[in-house]
C-alpha positions in Angstrom: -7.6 12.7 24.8 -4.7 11.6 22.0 -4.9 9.2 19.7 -3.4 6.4 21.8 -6.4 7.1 24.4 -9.0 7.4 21.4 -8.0 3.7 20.0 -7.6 2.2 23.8 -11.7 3.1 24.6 -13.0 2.2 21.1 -11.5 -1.0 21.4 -12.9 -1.5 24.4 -16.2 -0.1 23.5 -16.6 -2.6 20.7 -15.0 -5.5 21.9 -11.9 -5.8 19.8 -8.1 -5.4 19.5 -6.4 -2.5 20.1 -4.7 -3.2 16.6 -7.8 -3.5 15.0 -9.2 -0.6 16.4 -6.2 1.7 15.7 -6.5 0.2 11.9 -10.2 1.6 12.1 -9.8 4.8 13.1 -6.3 5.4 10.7 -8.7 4.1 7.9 -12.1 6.6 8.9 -9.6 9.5 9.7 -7.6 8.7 5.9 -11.3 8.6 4.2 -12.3 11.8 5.4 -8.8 13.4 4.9 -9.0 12.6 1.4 -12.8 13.2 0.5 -12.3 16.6 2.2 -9.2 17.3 0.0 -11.0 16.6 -3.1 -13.4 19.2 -2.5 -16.3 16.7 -0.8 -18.4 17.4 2.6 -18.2 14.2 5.0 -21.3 14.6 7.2 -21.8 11.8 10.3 -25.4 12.6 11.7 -25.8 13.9 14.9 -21.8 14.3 15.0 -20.8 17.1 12.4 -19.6 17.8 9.3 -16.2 18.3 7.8 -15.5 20.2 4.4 -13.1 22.4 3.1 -13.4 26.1 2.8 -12.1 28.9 1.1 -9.9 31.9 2.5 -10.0 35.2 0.8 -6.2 36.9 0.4 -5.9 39.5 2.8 -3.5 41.9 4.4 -1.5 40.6 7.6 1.4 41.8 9.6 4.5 40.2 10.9 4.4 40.0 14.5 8.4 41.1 14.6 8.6 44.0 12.4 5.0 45.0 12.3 5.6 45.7 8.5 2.2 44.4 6.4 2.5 41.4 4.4 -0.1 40.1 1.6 -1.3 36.2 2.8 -2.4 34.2 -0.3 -5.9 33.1 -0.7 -6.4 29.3 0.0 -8.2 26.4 1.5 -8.6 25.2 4.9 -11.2 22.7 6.0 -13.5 23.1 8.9 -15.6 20.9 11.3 -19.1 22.3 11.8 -20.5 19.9 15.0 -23.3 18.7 15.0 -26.9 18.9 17.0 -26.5 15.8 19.0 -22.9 16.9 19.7 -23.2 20.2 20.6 -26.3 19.0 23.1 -24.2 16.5 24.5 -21.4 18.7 25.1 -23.7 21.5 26.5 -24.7 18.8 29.1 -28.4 19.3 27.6 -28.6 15.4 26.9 -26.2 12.2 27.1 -24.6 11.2 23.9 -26.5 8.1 22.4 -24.3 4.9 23.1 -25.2 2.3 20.8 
């Protein structure tokens, strides 16, 4: 599923324009963008959490010379799922629909 298909079924889920549904989910996907950035853990119960991470420097190698190369410490962020999610995607239980 893309983006398009994501905004089509939540506005028809809850009732409301397309428009207003792709302005929902630009403005949910910007809030967690930044609080993430900033160093902040977004947590939706029963659905996961995002957050960033650290990466330790370590020692790669490039795939076309095979000679090592040094890759620089940084941050990444990472999605841990959630309970209800993971049960729902194990087929243990249906996702709660509101």
């Amino acid at each position: 599923m893309n983006k398009s298909e994501l905004i089509d079924v939540a506005a028809s889920e809850a009732d409301i324009s397309k428009a207003a549904a792709g302005r929902a989910l630009d403005a949910i996907l910007d809030a967690v963008v930044k609080a993430v950035a900033k160093g902040d853990s977004v947590t939706l119960v029963g659905f996961g959490s995002f957050k960033s991470s650290k990466r330790a420097a370590r020692t790669g190698r490039n795939p076309q010379t095979g000679k090592e190369i040094k890759i620089a410490a940084t941050t990444v962020p990472r999605f841990t799922a959630g309970a209800g999610f993971k049960a729902a995607v194990a087929g243990k239980k249906a996702a709660k629909k509101k």
